[in-house]
NUFI-855627 format. One record per residue: z, y, x of N, C-alpha, C in turn. Coordinates in steps of 0.001 Angstrom, whole numbers, padded with zeros to 6 digits, always signed. Last residue first. Layout:
<atoms>
ZYXZYXZYX
...
</atoms>
This chain:
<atoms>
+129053+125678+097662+129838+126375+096661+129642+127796+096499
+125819+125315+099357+126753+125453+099530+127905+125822+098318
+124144+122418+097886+124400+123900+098431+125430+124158+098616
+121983+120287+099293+123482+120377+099111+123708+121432+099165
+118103+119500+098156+119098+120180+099104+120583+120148+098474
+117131+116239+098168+117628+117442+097423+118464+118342+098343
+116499+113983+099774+115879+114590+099604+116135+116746+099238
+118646+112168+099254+119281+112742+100238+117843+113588+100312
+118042+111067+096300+118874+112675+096231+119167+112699+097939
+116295+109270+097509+115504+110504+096753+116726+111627+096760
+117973+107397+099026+116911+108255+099341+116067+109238+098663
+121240+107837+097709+120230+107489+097567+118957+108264+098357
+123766+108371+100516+123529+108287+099206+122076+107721+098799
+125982+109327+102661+125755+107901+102111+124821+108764+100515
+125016+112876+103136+126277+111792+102894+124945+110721+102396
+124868+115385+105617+124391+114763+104875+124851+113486+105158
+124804+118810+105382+125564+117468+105628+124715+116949+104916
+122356+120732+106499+122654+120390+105711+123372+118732+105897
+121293+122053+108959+122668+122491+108321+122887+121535+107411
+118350+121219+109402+119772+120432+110307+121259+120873+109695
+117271+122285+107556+117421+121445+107018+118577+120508+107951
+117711+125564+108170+118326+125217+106689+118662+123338+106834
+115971+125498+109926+117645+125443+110548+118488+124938+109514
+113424+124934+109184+113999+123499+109923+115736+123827+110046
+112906+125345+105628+113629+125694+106653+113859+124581+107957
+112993+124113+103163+111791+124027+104204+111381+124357+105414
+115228+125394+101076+114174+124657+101312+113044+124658+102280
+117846+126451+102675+117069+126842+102298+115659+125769+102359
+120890+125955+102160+120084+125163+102639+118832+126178+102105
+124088+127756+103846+122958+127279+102696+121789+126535+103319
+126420+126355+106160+125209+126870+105702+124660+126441+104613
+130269+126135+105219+128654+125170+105568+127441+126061+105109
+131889+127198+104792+131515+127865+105904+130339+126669+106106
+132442+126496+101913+131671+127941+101745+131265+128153+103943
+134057+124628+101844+132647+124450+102312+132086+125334+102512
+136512+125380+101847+136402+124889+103050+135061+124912+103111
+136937+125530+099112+136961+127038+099779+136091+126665+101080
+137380+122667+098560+136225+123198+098105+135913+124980+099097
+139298+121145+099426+138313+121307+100439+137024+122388+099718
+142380+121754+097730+141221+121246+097659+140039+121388+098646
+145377+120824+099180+144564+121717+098435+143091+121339+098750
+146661+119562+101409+146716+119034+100194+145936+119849+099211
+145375+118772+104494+145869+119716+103348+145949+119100+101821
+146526+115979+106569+145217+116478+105800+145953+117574+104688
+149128+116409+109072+148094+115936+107791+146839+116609+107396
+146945+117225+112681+147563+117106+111295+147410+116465+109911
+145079+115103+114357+145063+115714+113728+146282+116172+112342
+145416+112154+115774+145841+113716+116466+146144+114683+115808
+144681+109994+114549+146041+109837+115375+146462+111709+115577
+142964+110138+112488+144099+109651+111880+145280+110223+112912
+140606+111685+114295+141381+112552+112901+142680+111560+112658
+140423+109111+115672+140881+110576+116143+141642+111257+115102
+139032+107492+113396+140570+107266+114063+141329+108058+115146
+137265+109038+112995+137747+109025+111718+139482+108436+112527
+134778+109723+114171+135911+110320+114213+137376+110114+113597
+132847+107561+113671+133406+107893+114959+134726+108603+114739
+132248+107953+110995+133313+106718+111470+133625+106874+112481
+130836+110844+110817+132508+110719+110464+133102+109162+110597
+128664+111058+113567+129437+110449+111988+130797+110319+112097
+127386+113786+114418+128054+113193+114843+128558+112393+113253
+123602+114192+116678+124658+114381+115723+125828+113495+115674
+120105+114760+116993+121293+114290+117287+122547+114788+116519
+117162+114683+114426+118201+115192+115323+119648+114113+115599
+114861+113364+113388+115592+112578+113400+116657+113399+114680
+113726+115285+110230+113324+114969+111587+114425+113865+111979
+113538+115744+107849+112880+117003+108613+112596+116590+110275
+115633+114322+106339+114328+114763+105947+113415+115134+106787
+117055+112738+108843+117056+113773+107924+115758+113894+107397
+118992+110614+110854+117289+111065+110112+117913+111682+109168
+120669+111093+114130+120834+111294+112128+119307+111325+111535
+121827+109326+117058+120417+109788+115953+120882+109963+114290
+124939+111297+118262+124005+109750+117904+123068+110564+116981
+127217+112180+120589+126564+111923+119542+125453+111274+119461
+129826+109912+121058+128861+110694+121236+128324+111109+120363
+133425+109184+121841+132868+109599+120637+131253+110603+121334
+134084+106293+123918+133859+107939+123860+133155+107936+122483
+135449+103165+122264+134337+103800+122947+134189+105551+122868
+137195+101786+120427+137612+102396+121565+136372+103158+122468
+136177+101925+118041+135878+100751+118494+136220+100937+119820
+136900+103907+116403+137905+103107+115985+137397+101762+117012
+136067+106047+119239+136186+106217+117863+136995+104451+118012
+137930+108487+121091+136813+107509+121169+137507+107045+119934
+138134+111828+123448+138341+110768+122396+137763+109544+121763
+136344+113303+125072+137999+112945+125069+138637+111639+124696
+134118+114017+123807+133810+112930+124528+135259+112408+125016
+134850+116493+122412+134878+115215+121695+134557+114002+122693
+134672+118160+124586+135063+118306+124037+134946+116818+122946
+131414+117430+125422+132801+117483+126424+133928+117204+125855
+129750+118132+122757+129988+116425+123048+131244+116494+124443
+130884+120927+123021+131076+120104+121867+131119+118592+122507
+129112+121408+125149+130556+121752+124970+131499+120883+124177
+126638+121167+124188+127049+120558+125797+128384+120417+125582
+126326+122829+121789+125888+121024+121960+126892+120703+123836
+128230+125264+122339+127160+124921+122460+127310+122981+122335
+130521+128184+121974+130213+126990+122202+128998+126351+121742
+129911+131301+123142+130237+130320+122417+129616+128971+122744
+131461+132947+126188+130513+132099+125958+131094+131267+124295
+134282+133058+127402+132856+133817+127295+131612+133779+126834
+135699+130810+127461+134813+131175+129016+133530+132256+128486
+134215+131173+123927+134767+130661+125047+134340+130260+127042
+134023+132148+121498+134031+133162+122912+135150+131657+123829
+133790+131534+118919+132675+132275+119760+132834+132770+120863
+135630+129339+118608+134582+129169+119110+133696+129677+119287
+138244+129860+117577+137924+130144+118854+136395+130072+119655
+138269+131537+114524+138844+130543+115430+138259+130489+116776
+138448+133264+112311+139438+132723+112997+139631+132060+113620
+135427+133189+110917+136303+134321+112037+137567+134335+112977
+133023+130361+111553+135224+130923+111538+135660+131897+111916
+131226+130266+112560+130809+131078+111149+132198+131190+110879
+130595+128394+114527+130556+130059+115054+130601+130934+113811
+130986+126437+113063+131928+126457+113728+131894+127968+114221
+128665+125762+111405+129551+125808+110890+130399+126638+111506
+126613+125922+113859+126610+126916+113071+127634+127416+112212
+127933+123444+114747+127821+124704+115755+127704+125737+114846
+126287+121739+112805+128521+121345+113357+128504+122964+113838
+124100+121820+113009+124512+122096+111896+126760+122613+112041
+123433+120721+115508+122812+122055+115048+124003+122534+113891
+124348+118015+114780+124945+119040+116136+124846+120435+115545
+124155+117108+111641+123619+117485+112740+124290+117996+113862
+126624+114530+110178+126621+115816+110491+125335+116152+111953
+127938+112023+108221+127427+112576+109662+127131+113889+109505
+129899+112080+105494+129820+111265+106400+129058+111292+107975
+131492+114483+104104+130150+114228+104462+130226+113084+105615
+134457+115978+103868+133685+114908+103600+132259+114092+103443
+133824+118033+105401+134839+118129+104366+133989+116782+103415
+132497+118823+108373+132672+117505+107472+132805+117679+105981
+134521+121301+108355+132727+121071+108554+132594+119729+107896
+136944+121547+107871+136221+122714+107533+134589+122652+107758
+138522+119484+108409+139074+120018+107180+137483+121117+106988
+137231+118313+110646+137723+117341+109425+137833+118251+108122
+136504+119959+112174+135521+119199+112041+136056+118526+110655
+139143+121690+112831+138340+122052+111790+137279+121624+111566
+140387+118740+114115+140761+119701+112959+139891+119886+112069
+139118+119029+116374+139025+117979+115655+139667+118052+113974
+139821+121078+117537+138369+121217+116870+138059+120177+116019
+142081+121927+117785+142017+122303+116985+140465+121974+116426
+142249+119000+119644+142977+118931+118403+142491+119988+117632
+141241+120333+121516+140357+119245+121133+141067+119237+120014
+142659+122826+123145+141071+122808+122004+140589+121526+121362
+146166+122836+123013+144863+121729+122638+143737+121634+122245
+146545+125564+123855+146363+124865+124869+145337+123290+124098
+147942+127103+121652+146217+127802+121764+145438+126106+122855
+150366+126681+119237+149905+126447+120856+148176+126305+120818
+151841+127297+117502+151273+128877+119105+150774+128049+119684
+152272+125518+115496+151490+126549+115420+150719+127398+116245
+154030+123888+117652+152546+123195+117314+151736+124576+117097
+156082+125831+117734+155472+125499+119098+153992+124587+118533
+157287+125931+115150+156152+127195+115462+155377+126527+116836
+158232+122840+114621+156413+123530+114124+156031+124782+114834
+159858+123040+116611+158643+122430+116993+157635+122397+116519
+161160+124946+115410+160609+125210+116738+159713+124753+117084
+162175+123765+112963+161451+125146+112695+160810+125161+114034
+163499+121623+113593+162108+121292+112886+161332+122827+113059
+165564+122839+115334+164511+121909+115501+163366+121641+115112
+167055+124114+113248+166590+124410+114451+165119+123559+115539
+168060+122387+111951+167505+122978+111378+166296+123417+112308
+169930+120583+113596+168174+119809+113256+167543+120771+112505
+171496+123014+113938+170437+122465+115372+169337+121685+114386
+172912+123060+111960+171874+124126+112292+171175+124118+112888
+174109+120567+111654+173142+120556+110633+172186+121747+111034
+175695+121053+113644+174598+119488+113692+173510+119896+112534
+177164+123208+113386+176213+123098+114484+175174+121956+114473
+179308+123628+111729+178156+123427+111266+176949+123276+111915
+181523+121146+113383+181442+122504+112431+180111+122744+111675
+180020+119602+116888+180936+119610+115553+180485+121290+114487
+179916+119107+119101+180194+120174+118677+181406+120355+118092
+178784+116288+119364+179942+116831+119811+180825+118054+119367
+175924+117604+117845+176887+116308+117226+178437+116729+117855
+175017+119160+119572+175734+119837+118580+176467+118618+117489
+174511+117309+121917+175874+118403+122326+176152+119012+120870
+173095+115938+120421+173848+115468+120950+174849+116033+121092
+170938+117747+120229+171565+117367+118995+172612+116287+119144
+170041+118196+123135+170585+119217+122296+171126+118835+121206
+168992+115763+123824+170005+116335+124480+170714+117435+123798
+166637+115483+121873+167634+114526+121554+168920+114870+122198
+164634+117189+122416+165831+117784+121356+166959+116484+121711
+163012+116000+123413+163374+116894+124195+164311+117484+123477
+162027+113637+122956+163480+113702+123996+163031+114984+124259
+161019+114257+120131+162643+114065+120217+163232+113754+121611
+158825+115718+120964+160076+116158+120437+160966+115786+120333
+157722+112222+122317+158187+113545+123300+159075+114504+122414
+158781+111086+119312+158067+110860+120333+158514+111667+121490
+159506+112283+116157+159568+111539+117592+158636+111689+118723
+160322+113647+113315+160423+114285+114867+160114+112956+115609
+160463+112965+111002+159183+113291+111348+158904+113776+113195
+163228+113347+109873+162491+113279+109508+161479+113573+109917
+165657+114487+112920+165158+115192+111367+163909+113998+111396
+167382+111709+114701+166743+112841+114581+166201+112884+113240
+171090+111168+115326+169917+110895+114768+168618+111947+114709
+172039+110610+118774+171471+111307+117728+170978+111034+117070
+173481+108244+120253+171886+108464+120015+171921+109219+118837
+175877+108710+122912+174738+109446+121711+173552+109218+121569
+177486+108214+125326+176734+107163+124777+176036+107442+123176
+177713+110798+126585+177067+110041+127015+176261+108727+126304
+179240+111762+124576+177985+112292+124444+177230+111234+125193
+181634+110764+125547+180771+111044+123928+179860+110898+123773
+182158+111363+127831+181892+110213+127386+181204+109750+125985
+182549+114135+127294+181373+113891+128042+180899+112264+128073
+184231+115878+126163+183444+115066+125430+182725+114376+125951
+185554+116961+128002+186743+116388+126940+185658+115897+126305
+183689+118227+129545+184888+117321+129908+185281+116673+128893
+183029+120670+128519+182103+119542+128242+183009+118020+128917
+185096+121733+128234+184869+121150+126549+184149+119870+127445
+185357+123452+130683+185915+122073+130087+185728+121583+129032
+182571+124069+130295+182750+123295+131605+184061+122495+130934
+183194+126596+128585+182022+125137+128469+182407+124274+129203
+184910+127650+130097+185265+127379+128922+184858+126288+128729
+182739+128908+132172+184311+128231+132738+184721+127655+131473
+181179+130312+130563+180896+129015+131030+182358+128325+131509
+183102+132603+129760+182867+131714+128660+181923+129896+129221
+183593+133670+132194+184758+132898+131040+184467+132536+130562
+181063+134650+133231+181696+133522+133922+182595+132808+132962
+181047+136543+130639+180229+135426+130779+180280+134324+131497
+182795+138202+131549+182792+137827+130645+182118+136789+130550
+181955+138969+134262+182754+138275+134590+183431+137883+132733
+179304+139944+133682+179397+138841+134214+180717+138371+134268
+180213+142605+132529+179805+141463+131537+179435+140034+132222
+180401+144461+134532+181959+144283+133542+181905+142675+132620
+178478+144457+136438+179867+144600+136982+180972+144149+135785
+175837+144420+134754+176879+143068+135406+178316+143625+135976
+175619+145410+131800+176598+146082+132896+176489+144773+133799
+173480+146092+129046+174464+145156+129878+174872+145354+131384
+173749+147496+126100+173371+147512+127633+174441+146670+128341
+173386+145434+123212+174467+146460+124021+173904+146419+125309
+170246+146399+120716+171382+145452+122223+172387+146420+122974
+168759+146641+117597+169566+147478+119219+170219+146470+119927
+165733+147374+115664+166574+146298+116684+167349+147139+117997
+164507+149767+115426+165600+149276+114283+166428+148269+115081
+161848+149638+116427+162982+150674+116530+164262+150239+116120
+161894+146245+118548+161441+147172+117008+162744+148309+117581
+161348+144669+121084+162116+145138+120390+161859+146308+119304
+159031+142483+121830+159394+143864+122041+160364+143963+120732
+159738+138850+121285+158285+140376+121514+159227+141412+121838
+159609+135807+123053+159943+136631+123006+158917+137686+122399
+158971+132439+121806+158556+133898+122348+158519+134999+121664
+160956+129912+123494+161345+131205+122994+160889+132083+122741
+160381+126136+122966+159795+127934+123453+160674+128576+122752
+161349+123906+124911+162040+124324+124387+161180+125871+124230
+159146+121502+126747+160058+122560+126658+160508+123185+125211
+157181+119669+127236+158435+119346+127036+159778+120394+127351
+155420+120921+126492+155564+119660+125364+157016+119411+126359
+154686+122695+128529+155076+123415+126641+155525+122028+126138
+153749+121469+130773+155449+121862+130139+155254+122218+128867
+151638+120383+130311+152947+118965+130608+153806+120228+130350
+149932+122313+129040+150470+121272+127958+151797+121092+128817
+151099+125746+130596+150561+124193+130391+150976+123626+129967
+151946+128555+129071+151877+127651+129882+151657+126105+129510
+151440+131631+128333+151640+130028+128077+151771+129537+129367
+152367+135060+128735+151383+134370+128035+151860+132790+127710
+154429+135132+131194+153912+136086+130466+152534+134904+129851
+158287+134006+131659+156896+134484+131786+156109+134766+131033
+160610+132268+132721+160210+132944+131662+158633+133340+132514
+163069+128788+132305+161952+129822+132630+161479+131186+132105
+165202+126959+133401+164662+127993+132347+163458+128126+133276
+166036+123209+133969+165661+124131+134562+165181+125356+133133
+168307+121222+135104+168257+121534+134258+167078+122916+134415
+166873+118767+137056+168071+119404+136587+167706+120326+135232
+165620+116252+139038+166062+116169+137689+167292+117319+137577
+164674+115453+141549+164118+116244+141147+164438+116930+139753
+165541+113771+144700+165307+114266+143321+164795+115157+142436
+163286+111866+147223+163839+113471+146229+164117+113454+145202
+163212+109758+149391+162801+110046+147879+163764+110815+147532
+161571+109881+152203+162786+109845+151374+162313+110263+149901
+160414+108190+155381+160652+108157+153865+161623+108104+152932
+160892+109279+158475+160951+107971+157702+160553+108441+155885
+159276+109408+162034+159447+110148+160630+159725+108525+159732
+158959+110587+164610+160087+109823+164303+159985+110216+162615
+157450+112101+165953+156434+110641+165486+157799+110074+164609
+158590+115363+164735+157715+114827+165376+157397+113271+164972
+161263+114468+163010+160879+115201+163448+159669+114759+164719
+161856+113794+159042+162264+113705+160780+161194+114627+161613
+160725+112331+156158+161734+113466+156769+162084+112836+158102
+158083+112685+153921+158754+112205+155361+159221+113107+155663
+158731+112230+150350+158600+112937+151280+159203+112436+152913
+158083+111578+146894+158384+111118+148015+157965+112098+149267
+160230+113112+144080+159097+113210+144999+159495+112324+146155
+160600+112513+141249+161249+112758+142060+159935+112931+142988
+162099+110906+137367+161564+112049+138293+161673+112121+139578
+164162+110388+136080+163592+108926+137250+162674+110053+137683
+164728+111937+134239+165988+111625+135373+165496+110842+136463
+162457+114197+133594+163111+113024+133528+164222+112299+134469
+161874+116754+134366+162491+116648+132742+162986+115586+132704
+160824+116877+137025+162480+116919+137017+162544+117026+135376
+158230+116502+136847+158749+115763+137254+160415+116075+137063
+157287+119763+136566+157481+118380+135486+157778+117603+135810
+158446+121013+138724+158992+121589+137138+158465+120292+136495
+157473+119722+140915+158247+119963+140640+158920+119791+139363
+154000+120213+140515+155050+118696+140153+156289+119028+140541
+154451+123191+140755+153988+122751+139551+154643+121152+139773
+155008+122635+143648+155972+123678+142493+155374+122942+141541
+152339+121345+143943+153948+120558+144600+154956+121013+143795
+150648+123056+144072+150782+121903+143147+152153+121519+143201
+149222+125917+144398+150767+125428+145117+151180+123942+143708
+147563+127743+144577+147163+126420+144799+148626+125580+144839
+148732+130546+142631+147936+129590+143632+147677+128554+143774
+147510+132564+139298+148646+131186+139862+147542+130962+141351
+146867+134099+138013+146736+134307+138892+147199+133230+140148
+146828+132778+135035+145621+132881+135919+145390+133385+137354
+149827+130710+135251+148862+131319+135059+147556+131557+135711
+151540+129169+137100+150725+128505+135973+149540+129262+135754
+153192+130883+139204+153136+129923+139336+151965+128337+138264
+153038+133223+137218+152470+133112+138602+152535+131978+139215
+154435+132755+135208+153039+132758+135196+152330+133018+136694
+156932+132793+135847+156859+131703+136339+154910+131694+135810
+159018+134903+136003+157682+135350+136442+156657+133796+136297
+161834+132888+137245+161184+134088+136333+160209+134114+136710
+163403+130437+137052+162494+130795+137183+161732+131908+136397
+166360+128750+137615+165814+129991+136321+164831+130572+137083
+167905+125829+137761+167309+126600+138425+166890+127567+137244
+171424+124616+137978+170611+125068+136830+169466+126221+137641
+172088+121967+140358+172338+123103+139712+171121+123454+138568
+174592+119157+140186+173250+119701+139784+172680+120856+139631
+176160+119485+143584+176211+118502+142138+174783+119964+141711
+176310+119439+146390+177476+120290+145114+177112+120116+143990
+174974+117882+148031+176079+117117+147821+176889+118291+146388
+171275+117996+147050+172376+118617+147546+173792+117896+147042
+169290+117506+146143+169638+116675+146782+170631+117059+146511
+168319+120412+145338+168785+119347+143501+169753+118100+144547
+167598+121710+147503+168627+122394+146855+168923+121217+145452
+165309+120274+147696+166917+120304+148975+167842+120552+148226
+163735+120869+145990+163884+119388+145742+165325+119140+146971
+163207+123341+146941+163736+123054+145485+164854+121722+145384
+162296+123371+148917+163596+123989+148791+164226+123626+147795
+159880+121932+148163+160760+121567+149568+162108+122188+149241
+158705+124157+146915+158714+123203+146050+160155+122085+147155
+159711+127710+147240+159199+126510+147407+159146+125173+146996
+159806+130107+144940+160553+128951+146322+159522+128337+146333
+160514+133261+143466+159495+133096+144560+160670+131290+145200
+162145+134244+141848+160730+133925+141186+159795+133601+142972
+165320+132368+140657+163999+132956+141640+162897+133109+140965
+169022+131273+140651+168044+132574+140137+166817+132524+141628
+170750+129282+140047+169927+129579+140767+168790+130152+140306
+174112+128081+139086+172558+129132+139212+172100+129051+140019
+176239+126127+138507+175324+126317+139507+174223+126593+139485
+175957+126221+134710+176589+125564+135841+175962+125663+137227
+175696+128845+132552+175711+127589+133082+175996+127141+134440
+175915+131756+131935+176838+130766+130968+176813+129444+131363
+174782+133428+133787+175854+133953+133232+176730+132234+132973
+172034+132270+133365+172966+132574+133986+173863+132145+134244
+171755+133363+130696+171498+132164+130454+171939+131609+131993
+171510+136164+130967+172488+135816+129937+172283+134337+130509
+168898+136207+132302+170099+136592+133069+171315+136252+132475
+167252+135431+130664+167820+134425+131408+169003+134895+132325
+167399+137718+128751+167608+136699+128749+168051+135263+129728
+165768+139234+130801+167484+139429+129799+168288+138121+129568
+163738+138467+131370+164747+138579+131870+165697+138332+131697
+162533+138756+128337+162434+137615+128863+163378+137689+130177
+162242+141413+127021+163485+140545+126932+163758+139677+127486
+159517+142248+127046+160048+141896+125441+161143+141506+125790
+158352+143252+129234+159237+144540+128377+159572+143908+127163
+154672+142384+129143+156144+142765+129537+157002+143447+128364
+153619+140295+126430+153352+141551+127322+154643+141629+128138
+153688+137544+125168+152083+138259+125545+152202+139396+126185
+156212+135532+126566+155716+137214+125419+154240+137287+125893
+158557+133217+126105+157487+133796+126710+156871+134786+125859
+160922+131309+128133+160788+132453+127503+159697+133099+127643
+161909+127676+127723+161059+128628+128175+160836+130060+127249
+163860+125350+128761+163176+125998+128234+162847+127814+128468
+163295+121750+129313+162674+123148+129663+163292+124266+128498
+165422+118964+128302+164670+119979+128067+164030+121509+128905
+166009+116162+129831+166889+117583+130065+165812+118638+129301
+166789+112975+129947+166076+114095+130075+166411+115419+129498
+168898+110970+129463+168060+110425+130505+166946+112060+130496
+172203+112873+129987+170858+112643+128994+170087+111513+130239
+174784+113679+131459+174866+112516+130455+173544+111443+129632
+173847+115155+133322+174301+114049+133616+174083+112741+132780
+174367+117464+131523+172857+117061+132271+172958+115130+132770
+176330+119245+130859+176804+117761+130673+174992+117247+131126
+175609+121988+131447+176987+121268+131467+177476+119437+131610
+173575+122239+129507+173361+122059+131190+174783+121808+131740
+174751+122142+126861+173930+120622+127731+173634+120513+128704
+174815+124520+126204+176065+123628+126474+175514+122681+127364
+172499+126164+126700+173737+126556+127645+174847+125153+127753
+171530+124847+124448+171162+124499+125688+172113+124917+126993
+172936+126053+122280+172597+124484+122671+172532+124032+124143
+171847+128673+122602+173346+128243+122777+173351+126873+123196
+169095+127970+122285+169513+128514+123569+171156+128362+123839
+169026+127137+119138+168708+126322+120793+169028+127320+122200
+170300+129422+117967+170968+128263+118178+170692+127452+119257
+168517+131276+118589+169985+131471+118997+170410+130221+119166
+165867+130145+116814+166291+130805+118851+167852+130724+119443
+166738+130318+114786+166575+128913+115468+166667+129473+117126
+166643+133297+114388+168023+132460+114118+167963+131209+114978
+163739+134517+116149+164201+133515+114722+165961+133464+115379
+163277+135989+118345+162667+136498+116793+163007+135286+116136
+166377+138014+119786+165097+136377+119599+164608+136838+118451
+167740+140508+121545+167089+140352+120318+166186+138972+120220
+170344+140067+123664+169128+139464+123694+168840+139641+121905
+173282+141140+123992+171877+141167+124618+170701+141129+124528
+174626+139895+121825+175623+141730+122495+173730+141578+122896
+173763+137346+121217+173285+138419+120328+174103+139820+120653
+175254+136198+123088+173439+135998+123661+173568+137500+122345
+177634+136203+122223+177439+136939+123599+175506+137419+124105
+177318+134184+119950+177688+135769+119903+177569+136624+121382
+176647+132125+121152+175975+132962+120499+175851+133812+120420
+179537+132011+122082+178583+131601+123319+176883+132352+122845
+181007+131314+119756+181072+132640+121178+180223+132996+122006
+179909+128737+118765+179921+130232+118149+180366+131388+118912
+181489+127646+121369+179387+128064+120895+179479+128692+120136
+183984+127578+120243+183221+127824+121485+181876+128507+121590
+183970+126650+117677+184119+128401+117806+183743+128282+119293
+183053+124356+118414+182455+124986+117206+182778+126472+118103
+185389+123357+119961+183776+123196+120741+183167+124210+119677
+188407+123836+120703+187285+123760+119735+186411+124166+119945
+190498+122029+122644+189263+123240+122619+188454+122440+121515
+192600+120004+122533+192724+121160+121474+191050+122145+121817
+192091+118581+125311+191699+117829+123623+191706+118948+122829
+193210+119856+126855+191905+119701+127392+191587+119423+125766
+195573+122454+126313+195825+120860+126344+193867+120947+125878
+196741+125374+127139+195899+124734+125896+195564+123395+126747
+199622+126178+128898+198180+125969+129062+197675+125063+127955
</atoms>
C-alpha cells in the first residue's frame, strides 16, 4: 500500500481535470483550474476561515450547468444534491454529527431570480455559510418549552442556474458561465453506472492527500497576485492554498486563474448600476468639466448605444433616477451626492459637480483609461446657439465669464 507521504498532489489534480474535461466543455482554461481547485478544498473546508461559492451560470438552458455539478459530485466530500430544501433542513443537515457536507444547488434562479419566492431564510442561508462565524439563531423545542440554538451554517456549497445572481453571492463566488456547446466541441457521454464509481476513486484519492497536507494548509497565508484584495482574496485565498500544497505548476496556474476570473466576473457583472454610472459620468460625460446640467448628464447618457440607460424597468432613465442612483454615495465631505444650482448662461438649472463625485470616482470606479477622453466627448451634445436644450447640454468648466459665454463644441 503507497505510504500517505508518497501521493503526488500535482498529478492528482491533474486527474481530477482531466475527468472534468471527459464532461464538461468551460469557456476558459481558468475554469478548469478553479473548479479542480475547488474539488480539492472541499476536502480540507475545515482548514479556511471561508469557503468560496461557486457558481455555474448561462443565459439559456442546455449549456452544461448540470453536468457539471454532477462531475463536482462525483469528486467531493458528503453530497448533497437539490433544487428544492429548506433553509431548516439545510442548517440540520451542516449541524449534523457526519462532518461537513458539500451542498449543490441546481436551478438555484429560482431561489434569486425573477421568479424567486419570498423564502429569505434560503437566501441567508447561502450567504451566511461563506464564513465560518456564519449561522442562524433558531428556537428549538416543543410547544412553551422552547430554548435557543445557534446553527451552523459554513460548508462548502455549488451552484448552478440561469442568468445572475445577487451582488452578496457573485462577490463571493467563484463564476463559471457556462454557453452551449459549438459543433466542434465534443464530451464523452457520461454513464453514472460506469463513471461514478471512477469519480468516487478519484475523491477517495483527494481525501487522502488532503490528509497528508492538512496541517499545511491550515496554517497558509497564500500570497496573493498583485491587485487582488479585499473580498477576492477570501475568496481565492482557499484555493491558492490547496494549489500552494499542490505543488508542480498549479500555484502559478491558479494565480493565473485568478486574475483572469475576477476580471471577467467585474466585466459580466450587469448587478452594480451605480458603479457603471459612476463610470460613464467620469470617463464619458464629465470628461473633465467640472459641473454638469441634469438635462445635459441624461442626454449624454441616452446617446450610449452600449449601455443601459434607455431601458430601464422599461423605462429610460430620468432626473429622479439619476439623483436615486447617485444619492448611494456621498462626496469627499461624507454627505449624499445631490444635485445642486449650476448658472449657465440661460438660466440657473439643477445639476451635478465633479467635487461631489470626485471621491466616489477615486473609491469605486475603475482606473481611469489611459487613452485619451477625446472620442469620449463626441457623446456630449452640440451646442447650438440660443437653444435652451443646446444651452443645459453644454459642460461647463471653471473659467472666465466671457469664455463661459462661448459655446463648447463638441469634437
Amino acid at each position: 500500500m503507497t505510504a500517505p507521504h508518497a501521493i503526488d498532489g500535482a498529478a492528482l489534480l491533474d486527474e481530477v481535470e482531466a475527468f472534468h474535461r471527459r464532461f464538461n466543455v468551460f469557456p476558459t482554461e481558468a475554469a478548469y483550474v478553479a473548479v479542480a481547485l475547488w474539488d480539492a478544498h472541499a476536502h480540507l473546508i475545515d482548514c479556511f476561515e471561508t469557503t468560496p461559492r461557486i457558481a455555474f451560470l448561462s443565459p439559456e438552458p442546455g449549456s452544461g450547468k448540470s453536468r457539471a455539478l454532477e462531475i463536482v459530485e462525483l469528486l467531493t466530500p458528503r453530497p448533497v444534491a437539490t433544487v428544492s430544501a429548506s433553509a431548516n433542513a439545510l442548517y440540520r443537515l451542516v449541524d449534523s454529527a457526519d462532518g461537513l457536507p458539500t451542498v449543490l444547488f441546481d436551478e438555484v434562479d429560482t431561489i434569486f431570480g425573477p421568479k424567486a419566492g419570498a423564502d429569505e431564510a434560503l437566501r441567508g442561508f447561502l450567504n451566511a455559510g461563506y464564513r465560518r462565524i456564519g449561522g442562524a439563531l433558531r428556537c428549538v423545542g416543543e410547544g412553551s418549552n422552547q430554548n435557543a440554538q445557534v446553527f451552523n451554517s459554513y460548508c462548502a456549497v455549488a451552484m448552478a442556474g440561469l442568468g445572475s445572481l445577487p451582488d452578496t453571492v457573485l462577490t463571493r463566488s467563484v463564476i463559471v458561465r457556462m454557453r452551449k456547446r459549438a459543433p466542434n466541441e465534443k464530451v464523452e457521454p457520461y454513464r453514472q453506472r460506469i463513471h461514478e464509481k471512477q469519480g468516487h476513486a478519484l475523491r477517495d484519492r483527494l481525501a487522502n492527500w488532503a490528509d497528508t497536507v492538512r496541517d499545511q494548509v491550515a496554517q497558509a497565508w497564500p500570497a496573493m497576485p498583485d491587485g487582488v484584495s479585499d473580498r477576492p482574496a477570501d475568496v481565492w485565498e482557499p484555493l491558492l492554498a490547496v494549489a500552494d500544497a499542490i505543488g508542480g505548476d498549479w500555484p502559478g496556474r491558479a494565480r493565473a486563474a485568478c486574475l483572469e476570473l475576477i476580471s471577467a466576473a467585474h466585466d459580466n457583472d450587469e448587478a452594480s448600476l451605480g458603479v457603471r454610472l459612476l463610470t460613464d459620468l467620469r470617463d464619458k460625460v464629465f470628461c473633465g468639466a467640472d459641473r454638469m446640467p441634469t438635462a445635459a448628464i441624461i442626454e449624454c447618457l441616452l446617446r450610449m448605444d452600449d449601455a443601459p440607460w434607455g431601458d430601464l424597468d422599461d423605462k429610460p432613465i430620468n432626473s429622479r433616477t439619476l439623483a436615486r442612483l447617485l444619492g448611494q454615495y456621498v462626496t469627499p465631505a461624507n454627505k449624499p451626492i445631490k444635485p445642486r444650482g449650476i448658472r449657465t448662461p440661460s438660466g440657473f438649472p439643477k445639476g451635478y459637480y465633479a467635487e461631489d463625485l470626485t471621491d466616489a470616482w477615486t473609491r469605486y470606479c475603475p482606473p481611469h483609461p489611459e487613452e485619451s477622453a477625446t472620442s469620449a466627448t463626441s457623446a456630449t451634445p452640440q451646442v447650438n446657439g440660443g437653444e435652451s436644450v443646446a444651452d443645459t447640454a453644454t459642460p461647463v468648466r471653471h473659467m472666465s465669464t466671457e469664455a463661459a459665454t462661448q459655446p463648447i463644441l463638441a469634437h
